[in-house]
C-alpha positions as a Markdown table, in Angstrom:
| # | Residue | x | y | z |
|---|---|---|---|---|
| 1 | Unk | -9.6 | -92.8 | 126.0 |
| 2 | Unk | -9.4 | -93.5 | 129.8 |
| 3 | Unk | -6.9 | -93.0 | 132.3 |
| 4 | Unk | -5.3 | -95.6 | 134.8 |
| 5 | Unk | -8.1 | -95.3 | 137.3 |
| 6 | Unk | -10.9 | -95.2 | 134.3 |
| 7 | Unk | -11.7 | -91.3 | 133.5 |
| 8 | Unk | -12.6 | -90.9 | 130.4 |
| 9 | Unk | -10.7 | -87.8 | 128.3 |
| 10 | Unk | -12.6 | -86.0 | 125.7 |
| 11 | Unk | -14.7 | -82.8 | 125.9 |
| 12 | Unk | -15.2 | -81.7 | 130.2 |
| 13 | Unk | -15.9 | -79.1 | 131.5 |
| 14 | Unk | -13.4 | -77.9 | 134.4 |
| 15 | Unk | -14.3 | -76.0 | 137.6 |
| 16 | Unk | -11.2 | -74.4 | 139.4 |
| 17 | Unk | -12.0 | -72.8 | 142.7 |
| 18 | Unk | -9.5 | -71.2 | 144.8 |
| 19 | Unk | -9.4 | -69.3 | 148.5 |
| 20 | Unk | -8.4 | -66.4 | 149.0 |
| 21 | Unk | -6.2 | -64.6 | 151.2 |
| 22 | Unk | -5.1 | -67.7 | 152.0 |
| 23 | Unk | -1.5 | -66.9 | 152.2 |
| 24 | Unk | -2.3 | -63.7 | 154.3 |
| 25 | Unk | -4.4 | -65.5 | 156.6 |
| 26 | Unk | -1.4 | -68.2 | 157.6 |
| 27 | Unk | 1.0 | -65.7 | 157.9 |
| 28 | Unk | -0.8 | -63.7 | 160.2 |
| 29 | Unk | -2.9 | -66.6 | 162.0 |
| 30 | Unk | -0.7 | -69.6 | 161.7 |
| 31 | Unk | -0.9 | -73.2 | 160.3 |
| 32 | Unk | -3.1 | -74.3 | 162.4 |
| 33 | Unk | -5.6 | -72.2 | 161.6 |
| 34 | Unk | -4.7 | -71.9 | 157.9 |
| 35 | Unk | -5.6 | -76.0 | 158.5 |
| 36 | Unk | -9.2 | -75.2 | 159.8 |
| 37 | Unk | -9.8 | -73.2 | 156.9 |
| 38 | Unk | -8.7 | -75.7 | 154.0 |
| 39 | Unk | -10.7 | -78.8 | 156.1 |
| 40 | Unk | -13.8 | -76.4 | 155.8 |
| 41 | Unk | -12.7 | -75.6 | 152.0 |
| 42 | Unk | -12.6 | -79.5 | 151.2 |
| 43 | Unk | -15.7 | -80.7 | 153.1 |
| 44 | Unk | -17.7 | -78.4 | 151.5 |
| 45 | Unk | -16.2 | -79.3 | 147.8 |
| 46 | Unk | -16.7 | -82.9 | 148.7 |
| 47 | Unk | -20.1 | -82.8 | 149.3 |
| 48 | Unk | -21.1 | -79.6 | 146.6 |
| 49 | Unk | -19.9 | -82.5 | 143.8 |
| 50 | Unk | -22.5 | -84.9 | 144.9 |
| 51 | Unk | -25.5 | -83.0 | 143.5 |
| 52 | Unk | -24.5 | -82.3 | 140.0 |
| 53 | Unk | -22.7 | -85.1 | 138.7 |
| 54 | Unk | -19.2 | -83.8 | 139.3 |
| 55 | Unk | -15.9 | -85.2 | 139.8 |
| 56 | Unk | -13.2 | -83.8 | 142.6 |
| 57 | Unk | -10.1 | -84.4 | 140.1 |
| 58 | Unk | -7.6 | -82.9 | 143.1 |
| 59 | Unk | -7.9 | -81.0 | 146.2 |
| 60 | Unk | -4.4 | -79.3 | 147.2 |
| 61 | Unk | -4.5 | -77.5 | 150.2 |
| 62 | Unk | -6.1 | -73.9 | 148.9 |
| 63 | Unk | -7.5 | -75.0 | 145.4 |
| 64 | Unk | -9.7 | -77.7 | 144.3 |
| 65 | Unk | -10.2 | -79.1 | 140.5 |
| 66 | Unk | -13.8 | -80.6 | 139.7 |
| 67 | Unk | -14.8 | -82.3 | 136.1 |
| 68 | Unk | -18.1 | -81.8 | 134.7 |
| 69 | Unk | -19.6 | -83.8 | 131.4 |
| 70 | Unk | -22.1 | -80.9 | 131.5 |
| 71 | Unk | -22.1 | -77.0 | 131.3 |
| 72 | Unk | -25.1 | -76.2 | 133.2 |
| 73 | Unk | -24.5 | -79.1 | 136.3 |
| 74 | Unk | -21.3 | -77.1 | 136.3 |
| 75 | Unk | -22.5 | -73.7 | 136.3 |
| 76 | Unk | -24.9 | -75.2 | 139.3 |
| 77 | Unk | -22.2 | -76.7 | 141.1 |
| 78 | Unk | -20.2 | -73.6 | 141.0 |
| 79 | Unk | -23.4 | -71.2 | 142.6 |
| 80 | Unk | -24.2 | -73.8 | 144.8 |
| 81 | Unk | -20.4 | -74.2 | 146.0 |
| 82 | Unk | -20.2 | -70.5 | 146.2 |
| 83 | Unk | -23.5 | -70.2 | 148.5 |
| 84 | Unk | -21.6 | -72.5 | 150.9 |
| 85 | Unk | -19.0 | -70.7 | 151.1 |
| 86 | Unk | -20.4 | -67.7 | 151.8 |
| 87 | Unk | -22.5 | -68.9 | 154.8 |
| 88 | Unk | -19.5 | -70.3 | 156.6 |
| 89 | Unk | -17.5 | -67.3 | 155.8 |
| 90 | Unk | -20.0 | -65.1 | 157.2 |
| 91 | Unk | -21.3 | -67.7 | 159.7 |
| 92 | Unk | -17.7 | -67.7 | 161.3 |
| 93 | Unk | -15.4 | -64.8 | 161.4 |
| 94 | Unk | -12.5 | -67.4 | 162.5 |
| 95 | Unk | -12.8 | -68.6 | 159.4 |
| 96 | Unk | -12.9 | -66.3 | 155.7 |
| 97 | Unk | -13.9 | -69.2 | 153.6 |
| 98 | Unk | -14.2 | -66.4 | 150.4 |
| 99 | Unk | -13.2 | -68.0 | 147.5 |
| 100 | Unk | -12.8 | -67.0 | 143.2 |
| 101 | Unk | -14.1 | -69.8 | 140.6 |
| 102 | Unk | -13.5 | -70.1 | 137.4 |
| 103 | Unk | -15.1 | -72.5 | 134.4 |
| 104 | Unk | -14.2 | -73.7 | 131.0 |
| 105 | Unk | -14.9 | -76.5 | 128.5 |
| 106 | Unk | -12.3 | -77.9 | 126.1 |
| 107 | Unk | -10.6 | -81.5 | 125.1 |
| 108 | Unk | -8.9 | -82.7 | 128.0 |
| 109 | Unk | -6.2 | -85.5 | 128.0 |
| 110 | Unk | -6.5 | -87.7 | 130.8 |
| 111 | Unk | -3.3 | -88.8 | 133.0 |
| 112 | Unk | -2.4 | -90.8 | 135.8 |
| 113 | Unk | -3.2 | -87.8 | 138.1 |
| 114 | Unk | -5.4 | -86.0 | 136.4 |
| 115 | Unk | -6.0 | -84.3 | 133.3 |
| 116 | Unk | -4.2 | -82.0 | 131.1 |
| 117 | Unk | -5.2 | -79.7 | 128.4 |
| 118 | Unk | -6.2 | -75.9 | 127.7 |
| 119 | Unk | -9.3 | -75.8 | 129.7 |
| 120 | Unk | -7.7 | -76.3 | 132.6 |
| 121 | Unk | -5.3 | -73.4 | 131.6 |
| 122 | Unk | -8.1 | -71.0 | 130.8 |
| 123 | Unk | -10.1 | -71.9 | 134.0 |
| 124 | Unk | -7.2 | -71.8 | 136.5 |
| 125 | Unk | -6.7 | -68.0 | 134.6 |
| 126 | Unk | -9.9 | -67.4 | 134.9 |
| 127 | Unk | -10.1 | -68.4 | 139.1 |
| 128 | Unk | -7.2 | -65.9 | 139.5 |
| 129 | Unk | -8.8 | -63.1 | 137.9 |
| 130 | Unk | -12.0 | -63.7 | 140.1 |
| 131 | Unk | -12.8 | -61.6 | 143.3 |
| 132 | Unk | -14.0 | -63.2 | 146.5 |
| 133 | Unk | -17.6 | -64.8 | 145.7 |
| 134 | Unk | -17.2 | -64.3 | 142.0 |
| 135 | Unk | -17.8 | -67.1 | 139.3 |
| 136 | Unk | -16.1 | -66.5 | 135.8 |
| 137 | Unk | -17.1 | -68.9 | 132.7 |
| 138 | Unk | -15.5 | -68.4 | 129.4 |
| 139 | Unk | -18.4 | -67.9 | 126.6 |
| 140 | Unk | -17.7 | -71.6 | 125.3 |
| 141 | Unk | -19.6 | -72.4 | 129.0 |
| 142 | Unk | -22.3 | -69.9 | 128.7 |
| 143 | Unk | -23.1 | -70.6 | 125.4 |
| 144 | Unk | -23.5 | -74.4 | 126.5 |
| 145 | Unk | -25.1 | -74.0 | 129.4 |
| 146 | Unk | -27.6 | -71.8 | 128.2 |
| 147 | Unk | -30.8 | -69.6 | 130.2 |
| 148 | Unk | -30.5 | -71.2 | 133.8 |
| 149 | Unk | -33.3 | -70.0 | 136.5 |
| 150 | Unk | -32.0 | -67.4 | 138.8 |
| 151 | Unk | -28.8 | -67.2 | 137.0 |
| 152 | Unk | -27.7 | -64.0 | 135.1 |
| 153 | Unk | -24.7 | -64.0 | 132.9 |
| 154 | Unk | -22.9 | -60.6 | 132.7 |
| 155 | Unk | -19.7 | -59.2 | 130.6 |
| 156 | Unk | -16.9 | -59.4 | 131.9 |
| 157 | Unk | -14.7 | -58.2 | 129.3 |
| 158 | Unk | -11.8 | -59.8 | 128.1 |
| 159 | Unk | -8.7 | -61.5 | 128.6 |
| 160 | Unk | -5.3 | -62.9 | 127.5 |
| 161 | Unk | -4.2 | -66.0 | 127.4 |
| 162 | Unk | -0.7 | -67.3 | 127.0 |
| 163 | Unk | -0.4 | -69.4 | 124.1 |
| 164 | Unk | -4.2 | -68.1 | 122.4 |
| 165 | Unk | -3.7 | -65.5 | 120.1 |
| 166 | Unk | -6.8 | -63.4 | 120.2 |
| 167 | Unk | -8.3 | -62.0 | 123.8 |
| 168 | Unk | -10.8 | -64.5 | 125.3 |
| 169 | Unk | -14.5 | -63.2 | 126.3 |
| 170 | Unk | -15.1 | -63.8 | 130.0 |
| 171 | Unk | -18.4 | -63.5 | 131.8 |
| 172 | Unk | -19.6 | -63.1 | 135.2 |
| 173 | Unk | -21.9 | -65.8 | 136.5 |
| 174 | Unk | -24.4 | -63.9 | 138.6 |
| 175 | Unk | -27.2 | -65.9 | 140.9 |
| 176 | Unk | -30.3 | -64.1 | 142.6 |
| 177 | Unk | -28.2 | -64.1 | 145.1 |
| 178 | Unk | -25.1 | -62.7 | 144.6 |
| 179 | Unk | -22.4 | -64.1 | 146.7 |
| 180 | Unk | -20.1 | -61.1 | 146.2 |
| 181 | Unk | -22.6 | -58.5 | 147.7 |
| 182 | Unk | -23.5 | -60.6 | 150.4 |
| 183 | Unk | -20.4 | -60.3 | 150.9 |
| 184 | Unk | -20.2 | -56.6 | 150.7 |
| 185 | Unk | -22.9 | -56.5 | 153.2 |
| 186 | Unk | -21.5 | -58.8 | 155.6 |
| 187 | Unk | -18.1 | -56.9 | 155.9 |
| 188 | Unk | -19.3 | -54.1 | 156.2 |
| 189 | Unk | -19.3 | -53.5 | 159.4 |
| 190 | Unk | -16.1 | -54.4 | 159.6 |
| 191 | Unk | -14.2 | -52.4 | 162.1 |
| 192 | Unk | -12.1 | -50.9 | 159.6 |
| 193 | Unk | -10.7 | -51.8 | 155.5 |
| 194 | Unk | -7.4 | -51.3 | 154.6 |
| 195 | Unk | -6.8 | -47.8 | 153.4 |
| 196 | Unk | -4.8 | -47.3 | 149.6 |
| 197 | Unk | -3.9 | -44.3 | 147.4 |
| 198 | Unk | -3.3 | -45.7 | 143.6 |
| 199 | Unk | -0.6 | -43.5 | 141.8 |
| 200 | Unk | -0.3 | -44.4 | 137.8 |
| 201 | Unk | -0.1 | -41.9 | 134.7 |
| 202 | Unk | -2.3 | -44.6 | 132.9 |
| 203 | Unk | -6.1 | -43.9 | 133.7 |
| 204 | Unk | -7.2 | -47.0 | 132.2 |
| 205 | Unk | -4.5 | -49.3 | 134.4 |
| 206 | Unk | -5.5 | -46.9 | 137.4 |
| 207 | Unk | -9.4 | -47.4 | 137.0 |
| 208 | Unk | -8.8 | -51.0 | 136.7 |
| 209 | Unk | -6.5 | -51.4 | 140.0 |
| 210 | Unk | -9.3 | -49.5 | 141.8 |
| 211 | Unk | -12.0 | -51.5 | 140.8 |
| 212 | Unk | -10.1 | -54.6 | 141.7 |
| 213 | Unk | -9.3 | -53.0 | 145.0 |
| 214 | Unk | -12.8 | -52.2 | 145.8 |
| 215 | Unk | -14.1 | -55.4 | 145.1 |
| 216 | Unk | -12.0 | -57.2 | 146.7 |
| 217 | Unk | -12.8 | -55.1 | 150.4 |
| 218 | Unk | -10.5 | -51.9 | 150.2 |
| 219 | Unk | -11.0 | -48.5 | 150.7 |
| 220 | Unk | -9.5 | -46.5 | 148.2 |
| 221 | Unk | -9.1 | -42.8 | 149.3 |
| 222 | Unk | -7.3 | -41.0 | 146.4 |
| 223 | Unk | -6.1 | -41.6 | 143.0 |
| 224 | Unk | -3.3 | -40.0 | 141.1 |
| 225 | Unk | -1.6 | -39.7 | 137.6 |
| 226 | Unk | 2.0 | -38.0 | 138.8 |
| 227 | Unk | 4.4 | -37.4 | 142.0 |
| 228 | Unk | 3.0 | -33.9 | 141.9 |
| 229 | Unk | -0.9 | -35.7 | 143.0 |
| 230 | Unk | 0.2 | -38.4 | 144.8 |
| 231 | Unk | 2.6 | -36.5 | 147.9 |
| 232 | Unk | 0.1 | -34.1 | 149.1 |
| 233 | Unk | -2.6 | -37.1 | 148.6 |
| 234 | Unk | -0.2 | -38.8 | 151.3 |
| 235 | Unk | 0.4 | -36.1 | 153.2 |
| 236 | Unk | -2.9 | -34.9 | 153.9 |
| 237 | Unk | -4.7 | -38.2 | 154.9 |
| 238 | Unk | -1.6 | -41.2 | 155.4 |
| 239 | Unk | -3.3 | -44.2 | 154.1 |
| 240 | Unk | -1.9 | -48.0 | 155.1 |
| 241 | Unk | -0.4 | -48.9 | 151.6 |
| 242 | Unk | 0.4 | -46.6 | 148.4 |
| 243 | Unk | 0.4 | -47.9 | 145.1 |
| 244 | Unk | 2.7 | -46.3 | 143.0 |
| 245 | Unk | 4.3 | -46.8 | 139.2 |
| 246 | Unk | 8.1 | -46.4 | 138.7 |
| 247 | Unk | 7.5 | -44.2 | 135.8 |
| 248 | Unk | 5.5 | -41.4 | 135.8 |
| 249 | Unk | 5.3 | -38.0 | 134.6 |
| 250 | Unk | 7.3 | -35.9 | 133.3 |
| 251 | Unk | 10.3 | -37.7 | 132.6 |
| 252 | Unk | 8.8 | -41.3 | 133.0 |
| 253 | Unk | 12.3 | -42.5 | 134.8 |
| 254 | Unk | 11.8 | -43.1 | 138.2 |
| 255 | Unk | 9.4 | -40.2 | 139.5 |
| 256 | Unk | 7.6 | -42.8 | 141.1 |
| 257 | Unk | 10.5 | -44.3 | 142.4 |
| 258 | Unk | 11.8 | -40.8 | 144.2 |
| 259 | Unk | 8.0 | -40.5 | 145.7 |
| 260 | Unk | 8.0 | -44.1 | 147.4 |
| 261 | Unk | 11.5 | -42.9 | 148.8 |
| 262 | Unk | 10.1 | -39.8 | 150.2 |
| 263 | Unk | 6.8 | -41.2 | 151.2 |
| 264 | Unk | 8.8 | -44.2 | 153.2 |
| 265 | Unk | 10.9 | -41.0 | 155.1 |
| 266 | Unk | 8.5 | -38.8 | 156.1 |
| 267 | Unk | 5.3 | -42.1 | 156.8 |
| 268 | Unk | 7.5 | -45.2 | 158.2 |
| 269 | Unk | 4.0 | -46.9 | 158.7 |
| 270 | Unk | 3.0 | -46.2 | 155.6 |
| 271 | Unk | 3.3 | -49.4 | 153.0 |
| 272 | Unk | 4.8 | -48.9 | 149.5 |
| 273 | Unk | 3.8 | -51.5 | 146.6 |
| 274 | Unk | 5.8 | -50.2 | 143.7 |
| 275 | Unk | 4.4 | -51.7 | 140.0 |
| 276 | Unk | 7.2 | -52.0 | 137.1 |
| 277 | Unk | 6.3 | -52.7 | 133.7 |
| 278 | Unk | 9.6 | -54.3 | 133.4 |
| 279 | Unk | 12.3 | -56.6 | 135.7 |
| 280 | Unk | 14.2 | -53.5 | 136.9 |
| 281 | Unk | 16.9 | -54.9 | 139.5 |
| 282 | Unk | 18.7 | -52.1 | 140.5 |
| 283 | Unk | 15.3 | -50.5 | 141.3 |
| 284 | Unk | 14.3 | -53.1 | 143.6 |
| 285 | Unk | 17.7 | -52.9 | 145.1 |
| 286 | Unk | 17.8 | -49.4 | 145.5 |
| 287 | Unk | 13.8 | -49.6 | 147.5 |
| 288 | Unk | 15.2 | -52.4 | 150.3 |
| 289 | Unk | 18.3 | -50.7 | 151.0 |
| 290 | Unk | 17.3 | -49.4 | 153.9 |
| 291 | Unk | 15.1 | -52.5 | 155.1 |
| 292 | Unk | 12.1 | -54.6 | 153.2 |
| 293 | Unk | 9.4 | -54.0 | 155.9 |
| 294 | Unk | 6.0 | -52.7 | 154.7 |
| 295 | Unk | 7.6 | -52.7 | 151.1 |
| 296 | Unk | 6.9 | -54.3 | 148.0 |
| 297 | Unk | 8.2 | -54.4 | 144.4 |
| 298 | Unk | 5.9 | -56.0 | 141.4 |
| 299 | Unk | 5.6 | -56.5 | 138.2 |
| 300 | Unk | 2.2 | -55.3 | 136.6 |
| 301 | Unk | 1.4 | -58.4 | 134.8 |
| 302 | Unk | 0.9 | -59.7 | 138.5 |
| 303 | Unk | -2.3 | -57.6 | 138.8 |
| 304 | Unk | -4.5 | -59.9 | 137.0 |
| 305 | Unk | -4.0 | -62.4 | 139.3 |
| 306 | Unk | -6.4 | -61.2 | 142.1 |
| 307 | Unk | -5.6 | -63.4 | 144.7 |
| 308 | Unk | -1.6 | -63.0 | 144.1 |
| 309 | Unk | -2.0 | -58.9 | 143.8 |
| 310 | Unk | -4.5 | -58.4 | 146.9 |
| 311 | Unk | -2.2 | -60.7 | 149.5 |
| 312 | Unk | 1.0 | -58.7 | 148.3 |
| 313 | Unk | -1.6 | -55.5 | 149.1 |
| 314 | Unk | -2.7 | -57.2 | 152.4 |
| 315 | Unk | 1.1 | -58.3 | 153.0 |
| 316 | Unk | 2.7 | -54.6 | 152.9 |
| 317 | Unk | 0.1 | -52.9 | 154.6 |
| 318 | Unk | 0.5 | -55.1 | 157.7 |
| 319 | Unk | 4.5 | -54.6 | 157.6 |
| 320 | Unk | 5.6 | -57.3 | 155.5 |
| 321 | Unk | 7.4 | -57.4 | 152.1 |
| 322 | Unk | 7.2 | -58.8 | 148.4 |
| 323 | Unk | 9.5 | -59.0 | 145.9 |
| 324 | Unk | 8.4 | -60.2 | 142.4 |
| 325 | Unk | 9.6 | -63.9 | 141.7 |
| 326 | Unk | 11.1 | -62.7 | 138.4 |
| 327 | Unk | 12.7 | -59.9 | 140.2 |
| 328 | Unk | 14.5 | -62.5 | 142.2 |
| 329 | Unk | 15.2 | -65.3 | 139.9 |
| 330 | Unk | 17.1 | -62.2 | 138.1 |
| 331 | Unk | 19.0 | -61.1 | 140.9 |
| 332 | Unk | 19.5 | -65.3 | 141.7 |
| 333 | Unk | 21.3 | -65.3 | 137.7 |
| 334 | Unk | 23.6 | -62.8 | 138.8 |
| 335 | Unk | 27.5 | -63.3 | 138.9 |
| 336 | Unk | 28.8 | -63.3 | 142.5 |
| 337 | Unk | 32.4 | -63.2 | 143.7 |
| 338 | Unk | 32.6 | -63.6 | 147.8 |
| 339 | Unk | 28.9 | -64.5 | 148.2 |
| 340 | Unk | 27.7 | -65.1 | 151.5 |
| 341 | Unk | 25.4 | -67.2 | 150.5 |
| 342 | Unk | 27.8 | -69.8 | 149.4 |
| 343 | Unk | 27.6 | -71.6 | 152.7 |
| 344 | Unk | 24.0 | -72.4 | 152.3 |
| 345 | Unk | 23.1 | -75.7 | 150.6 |
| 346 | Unk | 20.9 | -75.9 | 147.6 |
| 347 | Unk | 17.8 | -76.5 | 149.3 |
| 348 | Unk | 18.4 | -73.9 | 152.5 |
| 349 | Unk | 19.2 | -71.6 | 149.0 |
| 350 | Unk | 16.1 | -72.0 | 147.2 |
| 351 | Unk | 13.8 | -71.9 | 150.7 |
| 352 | Unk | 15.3 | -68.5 | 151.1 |
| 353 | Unk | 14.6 | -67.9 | 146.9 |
| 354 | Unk | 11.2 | -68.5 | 148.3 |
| 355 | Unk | 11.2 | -66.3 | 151.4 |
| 356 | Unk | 12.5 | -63.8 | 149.4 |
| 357 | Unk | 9.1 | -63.6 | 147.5 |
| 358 | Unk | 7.6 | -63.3 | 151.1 |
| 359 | Unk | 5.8 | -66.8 | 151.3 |
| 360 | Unk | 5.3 | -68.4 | 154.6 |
| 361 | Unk | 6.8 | -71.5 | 155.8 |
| 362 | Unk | 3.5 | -73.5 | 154.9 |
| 363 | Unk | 3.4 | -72.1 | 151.4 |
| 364 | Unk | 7.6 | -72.8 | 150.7 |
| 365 | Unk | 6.5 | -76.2 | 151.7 |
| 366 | Unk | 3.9 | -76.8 | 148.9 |
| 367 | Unk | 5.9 | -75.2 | 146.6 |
| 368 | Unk | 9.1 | -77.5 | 147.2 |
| 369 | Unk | 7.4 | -80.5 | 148.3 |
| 370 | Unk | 8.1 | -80.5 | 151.4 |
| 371 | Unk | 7.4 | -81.1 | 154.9 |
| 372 | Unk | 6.6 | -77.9 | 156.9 |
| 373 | Unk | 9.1 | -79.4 | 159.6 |
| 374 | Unk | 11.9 | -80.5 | 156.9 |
| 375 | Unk | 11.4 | -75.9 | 155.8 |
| 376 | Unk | 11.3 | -74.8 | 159.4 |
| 377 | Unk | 14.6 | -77.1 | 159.7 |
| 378 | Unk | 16.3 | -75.2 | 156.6 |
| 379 | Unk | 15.2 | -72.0 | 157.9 |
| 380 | Unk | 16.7 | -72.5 | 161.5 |
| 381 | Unk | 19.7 | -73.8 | 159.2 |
| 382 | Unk | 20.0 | -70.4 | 157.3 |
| 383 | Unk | 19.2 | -68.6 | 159.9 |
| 384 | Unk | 22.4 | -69.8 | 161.8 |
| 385 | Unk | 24.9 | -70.0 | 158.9 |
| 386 | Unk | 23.9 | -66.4 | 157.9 |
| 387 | Unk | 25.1 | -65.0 | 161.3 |
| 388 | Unk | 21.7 | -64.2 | 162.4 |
| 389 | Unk | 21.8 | -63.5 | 165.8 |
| 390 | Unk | 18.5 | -64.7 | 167.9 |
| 391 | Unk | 15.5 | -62.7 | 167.6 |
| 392 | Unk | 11.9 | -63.0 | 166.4 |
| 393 | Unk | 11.6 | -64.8 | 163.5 |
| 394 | Unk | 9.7 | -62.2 | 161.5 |
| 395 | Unk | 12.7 | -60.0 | 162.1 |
| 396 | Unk | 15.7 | -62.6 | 161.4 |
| 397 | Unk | 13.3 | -63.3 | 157.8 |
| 398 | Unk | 13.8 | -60.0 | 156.6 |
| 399 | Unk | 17.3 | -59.7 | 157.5 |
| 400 | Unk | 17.9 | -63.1 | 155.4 |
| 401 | Unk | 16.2 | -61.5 | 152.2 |
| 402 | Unk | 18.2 | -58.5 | 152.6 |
| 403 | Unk | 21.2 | -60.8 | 152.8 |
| 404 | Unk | 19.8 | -62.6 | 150.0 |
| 405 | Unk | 19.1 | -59.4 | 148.0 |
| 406 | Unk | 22.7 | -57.4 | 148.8 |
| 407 | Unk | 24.6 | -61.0 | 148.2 |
């Protein structure tokens, strides 16, 4: 079976890889910056496909989608890619080319833009689990590939997929040398890491969170399983962001709620991400009542995508906010009489949706299909219908989500 432009379906093996940070490092550097950083990204993906046989499928902005008729080329591809990128990122601190892959083989469909299939699914899963430098293969690719020189293949674990019924084995493709500690070595003498206390009755969840946090170049300087731990944790050494569950001992209602409350009083510079194992509205509500900065609200299925978790991390610790995206499209279902947002039109509405979930102008763009001018147009649009007076845009943003939020 071939497409219009002649690929072949059948049995391929996908490579997804992925940069991240990459929403952080607009927001806080700008587009054309964020530009630099995806030209580098594509050269490099270009040119790592010539080698082994592969096929670039689709390069979109921050992610790119290779084909492989073979295991090992693509296990090859994906260390030689990630050597690359490693010796930009650490060959130019302008630009943090560190980027998660992830691999899988299945039956792909081809389509006039692409390919379809589970493969893709499980590999895209599998690239948002992965921490800067990492490669992660399902066992299907391991097992094809089979021993490859300088190339260890370690445990992962396992993981869920949506639609599979049964947990899916991932491993850890691990070269001679590893692009994750080089990594590690080449950060750190980094100035200074981002500082974060992890508060979560669960040991298991909390063990994980740290790992993940670790990895991915945080400093994590205490743990704890209730309110009782977590305050004086705060109090005697204020990190930059505090993770903290809703529930926690003893009641598990909103202990952790009352300590984010307490811990935004008494440490204004202090972030607060606060994990929900459920779409809790009134919550959220009750958290950005008295402003959205360095505040965050998220749902802890969000954590196993790595990229997703660590910019919301990144993103309240320098004084921005997230909301979940299913925290807003519940608050967007609600009944409204006298909304204020009734004056916007259906596209200025659903940039705002967007905004709401702290995303930059850039990253509202891809996610509409837009033109960044068309969103900046919107947003100057909002901006003025919602009465917002002129002032920098960072703080005119957060006073639309609280609109947006309170409407």
């Amino acid at each position: 079976m071939t497409s219009q432009d002649g690929r072949f379906g059948g049995i391929r093996v996908f490579l997804i890889a992925d940069i991240r940070g990459y929403t952080m490092f607009t927001q806080e550097q700008g587009d054309e910056a964020a530009a630099r950083l995806t030209e580098e990204f594509a050269a490099i993906a270009r040119e790592g496909m010539k080698d082994w046989d592969g096929e670039l499928v689709e390069l979109r902005g921050d992610e790119a989608l290779a084909s492989f008729q073979s295991a090992r080329s693509a296990i090859q591809a994906a260390v030689a890619l990630q050597s690359s990128f490693v010796d930009r990122a650490l060959g130019a601190a302008d630009l943090p080319l560190y980027v998660g892959i992830g691999l899988d083989v299945g039956e792909a469909v081809a389509v006039e833009d692409g390919f379809r299939g589970g493969a893709l699914n499980l590999a895209s899963r599998l690239c948002s689990m992965a921490a800067p430098g990492e490669i992660l293969a399902s066992r299907e690719v391991v097992h094809l590939a089979r021993a490859i020189d300088d190339v260890e293949y370690v445990p992962r674990g396992e993981t869920k997929v949506k639609g599979l019924p049964a947990p899916i084995p991932v491993y850890r493709v691990v070269p001679s040398s590893d692009p994750v500690e080089r990594i590690s070595k080449g950060t750190s003498a980094s100035p200074q890491k981002m500082k974060v206390i992890v508060a979560d009755d669960s040991v298991l969840l909390r063990e994980g969170v740290v790992r993940l946090l670790l990895d991915s170049g945080f400093e994590v300087t205490a743990q704890a399983g209730d309110a009782e731990e977590l305050l004086p944790a705060v109090r005697a050494a204020p990190p930059d962001v505090v993770i903290v569950d809703v529930r926690m001992p003893p009641t598990y209602t909103d202990e952790g709620l009352r300590a984010a409350r307490v811990i935004r009083d008494e440490f204004p510079n202090v972030g607060v991400l606060v994990l929900s194992q459920y779409v809790e509205t009134d919550y959220a509500m009750e958290l950005v009542s008295e402003g959205a900065a360095r505040l965050g609200y998220m749902l802890k299925d969000r954590i196993s995508n790595v990229q997703e978790f660590t910019d919301a991390v990144k993103r309240v610790g320098g004084g921005g906010s997230v909301i979940d995206p299913e925290v807003v499209m519940r608050l967007v279902g609600r009944a409204r009489q006298s909304n204020p947002l009734d004056v916007l039109t259906e596209k200025e509405r659903a940039v705002l949706e967007l905004m709401a979930e702290g995303r930059s102008n850039q990253a509202i763009a891809e996610g509409l299909f837009l033109a960044e001018k068309t969103v900046e147009g919107h947003v100057r649009n909002l901006f003025t219908k919602l009465g917002l007076e002129q002032a920098t845009d960072d703080h005119r943003r957060v006073l639309a989500v609280l609109t947006f939020l309170r409407s």
